[in-house]
N, C-alpha and C positions, 0 to 999 in steps of 0.2 A: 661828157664823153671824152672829151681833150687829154680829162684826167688820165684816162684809161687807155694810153696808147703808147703802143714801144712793147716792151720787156716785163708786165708780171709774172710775177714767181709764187706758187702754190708752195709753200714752206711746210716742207718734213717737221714733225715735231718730234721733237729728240727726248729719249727715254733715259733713265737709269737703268743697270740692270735687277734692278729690281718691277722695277714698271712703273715709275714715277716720273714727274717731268721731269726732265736736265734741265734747268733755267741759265744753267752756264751755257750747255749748246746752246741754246736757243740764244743769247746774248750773243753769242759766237758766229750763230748762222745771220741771224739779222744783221751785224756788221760785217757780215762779209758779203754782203748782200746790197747795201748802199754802198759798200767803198767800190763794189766789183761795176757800178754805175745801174742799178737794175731803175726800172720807171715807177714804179710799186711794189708793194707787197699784195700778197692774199695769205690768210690768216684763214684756217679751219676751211681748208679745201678737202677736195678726196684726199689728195698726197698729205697733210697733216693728220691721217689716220682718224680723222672725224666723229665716225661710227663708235668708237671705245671710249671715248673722251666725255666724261660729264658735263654739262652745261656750264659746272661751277669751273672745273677747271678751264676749259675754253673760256671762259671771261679772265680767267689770271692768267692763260698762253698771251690773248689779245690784250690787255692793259699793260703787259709786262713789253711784249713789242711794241704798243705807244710809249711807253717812256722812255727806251731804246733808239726808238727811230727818231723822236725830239721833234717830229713835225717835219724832217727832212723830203721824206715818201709821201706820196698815198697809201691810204690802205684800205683794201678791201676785205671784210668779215663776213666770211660762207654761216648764211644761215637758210638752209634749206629743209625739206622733208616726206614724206609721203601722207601724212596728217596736215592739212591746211589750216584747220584753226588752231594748231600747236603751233605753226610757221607763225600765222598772224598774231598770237600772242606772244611769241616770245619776241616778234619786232615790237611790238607795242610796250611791253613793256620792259625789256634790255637797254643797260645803260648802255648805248652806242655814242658817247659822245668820244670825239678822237677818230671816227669810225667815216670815212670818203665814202663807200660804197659797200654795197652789199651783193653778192654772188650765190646766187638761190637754184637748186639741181631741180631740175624736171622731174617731178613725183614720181618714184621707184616702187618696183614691186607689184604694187596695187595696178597698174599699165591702167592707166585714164583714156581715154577717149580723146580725139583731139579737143572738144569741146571742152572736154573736163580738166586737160593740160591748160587752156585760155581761160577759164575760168579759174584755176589755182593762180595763175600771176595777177589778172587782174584783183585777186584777195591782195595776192602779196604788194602789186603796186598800192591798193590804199591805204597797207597798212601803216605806211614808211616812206619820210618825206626825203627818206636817203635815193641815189640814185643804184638802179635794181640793175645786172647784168645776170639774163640767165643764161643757164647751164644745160646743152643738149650733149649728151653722153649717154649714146643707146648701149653700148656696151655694159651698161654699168646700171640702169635703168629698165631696161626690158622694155623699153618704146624709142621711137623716133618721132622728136617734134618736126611735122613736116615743116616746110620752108613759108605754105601759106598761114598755119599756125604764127610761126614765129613773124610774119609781116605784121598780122593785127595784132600780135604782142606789142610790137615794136609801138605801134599808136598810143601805146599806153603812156602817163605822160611822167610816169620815174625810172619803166623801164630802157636803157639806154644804152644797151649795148646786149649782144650774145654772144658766149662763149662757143664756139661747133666743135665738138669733137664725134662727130661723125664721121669722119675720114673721106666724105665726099665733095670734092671738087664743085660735081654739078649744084649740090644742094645748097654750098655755098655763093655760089656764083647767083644761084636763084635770089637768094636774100640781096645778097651786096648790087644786082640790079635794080631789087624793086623797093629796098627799103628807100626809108622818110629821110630829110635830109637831119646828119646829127643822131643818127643812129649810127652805132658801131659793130662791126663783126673782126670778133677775134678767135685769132686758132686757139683750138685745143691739144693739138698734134704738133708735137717740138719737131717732127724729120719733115711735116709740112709743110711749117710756117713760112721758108722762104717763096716758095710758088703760091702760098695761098695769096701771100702780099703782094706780089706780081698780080696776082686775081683781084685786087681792093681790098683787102682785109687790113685792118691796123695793128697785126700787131698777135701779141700769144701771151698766155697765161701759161708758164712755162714747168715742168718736173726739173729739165737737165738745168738749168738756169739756179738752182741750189749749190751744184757744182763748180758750175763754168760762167757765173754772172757777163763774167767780162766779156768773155769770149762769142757769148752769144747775144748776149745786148748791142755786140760791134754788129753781128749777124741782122739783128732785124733793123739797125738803125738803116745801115747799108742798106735795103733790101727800101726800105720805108724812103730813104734820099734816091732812090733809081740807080745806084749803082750795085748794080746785080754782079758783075766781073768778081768786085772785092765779096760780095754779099756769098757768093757761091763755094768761094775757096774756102771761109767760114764754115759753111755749111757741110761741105766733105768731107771737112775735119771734126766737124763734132758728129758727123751721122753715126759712125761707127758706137760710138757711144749713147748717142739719143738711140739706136735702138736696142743696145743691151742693156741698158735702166727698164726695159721692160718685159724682158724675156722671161722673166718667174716672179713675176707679181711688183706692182708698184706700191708703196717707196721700196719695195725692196734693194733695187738697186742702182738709188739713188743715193741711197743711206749705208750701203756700203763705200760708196766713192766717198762720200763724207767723212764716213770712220777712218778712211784711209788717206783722209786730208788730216784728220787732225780736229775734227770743227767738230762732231758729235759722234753717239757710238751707234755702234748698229745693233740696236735694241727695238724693239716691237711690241704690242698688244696684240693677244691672239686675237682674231685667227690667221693676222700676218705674221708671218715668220723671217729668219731671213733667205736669201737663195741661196742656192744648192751650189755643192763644190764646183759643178763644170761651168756656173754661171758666173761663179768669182774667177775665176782663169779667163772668160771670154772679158769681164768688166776691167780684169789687171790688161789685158793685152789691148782694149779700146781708153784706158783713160790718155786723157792728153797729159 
């Protein structure tokens, strides 16, 4: 769990315009990524466009960032799904070596039953002696893992930690009460993560954090050391833009900050596109 605390970053995966990978962005993003001080990587999150992405290619985005990263980082490898014995195969039999952890999304679509959300993890905990961080993101899912779901997840003995992007304070707080000791809860929500870590949280698995490594890695360390004074000026400064990365769809406009750094283009797999004119004018007027 140790691993997993601080500043990861869900990594945009950068296209040609053609719709190929960039492997120059992506060499690009990933070093700008450990120099910016980030704690980890995540590799094939929602924000790396996941859904489009072949299985083949997601192992050459992921080996091409292990040899990138040279063992510097952590990294985390999103393998999730709404089919369970797809999940448990494909841990079973993927070469994950190089691979710290694995980031698995609460079964979409299908809306499981809580019983049947604790019964998918505990597949996925025996499928993999990697350590498992799941994924509650109702927006995106069409359920919410409640809090007493996610306690007897937590017992499981590779699950180790949960991402929340529920946007609720309470539901968090419910966890980071009653959980096991050496369990971890991490935000999901970059304009959250300062108060959520005042709440016990260790920490975010970050979208704006592609952009601004630096600047908001200083945000949660601050925030993780008790010094909320510096943690807070951080945080006002990046709001403006942790909330326009999300105004018309993510990565969309993550990946235009990016394109506009210079690190990769803003390029897409349907059915994401990029944002709209009036959303590039509100993203030129919040980047730092």
């Amino acid at each position: 769990m140790e691993k997993f605390k601080g500043l990861g970053v869900a990594m945009v995966t950068p296209f040609n315009a053609n719709g190929s990978i960039d492997y120059i962005g992506l060499e690009k993003l990933t070093l700008h990524l450990i120099d910016g001080g980030v704690d980890y990587l995540v590799v094939m999150g929602t924000t790396g466009e996941n859904p489009t992405i072949s299985s083949v290619e997601q192992h050459q985005i992921l080996q091409k960032v292990i040899d990138i990263n040279a063992g510097r980082l952590p990294i985390v490898f999103g393998i999730g799904g709404n089919n369970t014995a797809a999940v448990v195969d494909r841990l079973k039999t993927e070469n994950l070596a190089g691979v710290d952890g694995i980031l698995s999304v609460s079964p979409y679509y299908n809306k499981p039953s809580q019983e049947g959300i604790y019964q998918h993890f505990k597949a996925v905990n025996n499928a993999t002696p990697l350590p498992v961080i799941m994924y509650n993101v109702p927006s995106r899912t069409g359920s919410t893992v409640n809090p007493e779901t996610t306690l007897r997840i937590a017992q499981l003995s590779n699950v180790v930690a949960t991402k929340e992007a529920t946007g609720s304070l309470d539901i968090c707080m419910d966890i980071v009460t009653n959980k096991p000791d050496g369990f971890g809860v991490i935000s999901g929500e970059d304009g959250y993560t300062m108060p959520f870590i005042a709440a016990g949280m260790q920490g975010v698995i970050s979208v704006i954090g592609n952009a601004y490594p630096k600047e908001f890695s200083q945000m949660v360390h601050y925030a993780l050391d008790g010094d909320f004074k510096k943690a807070k000026e951080l945080h006002y400064k990046l709001l403006p833009a942790m909330k326009a990365i999300f105004m018309d769809g993510n990565p969309g406009g993550v990946k235009y900050i990016l394109s506009k750094m210079g690190i990769c283009g803003n390029h897409f797999r349907l059915p994401v596109v990029p944002v709209n004119k009036a959303i590039e004018n509100t993203l030129n007027e919040a980047m730092l």
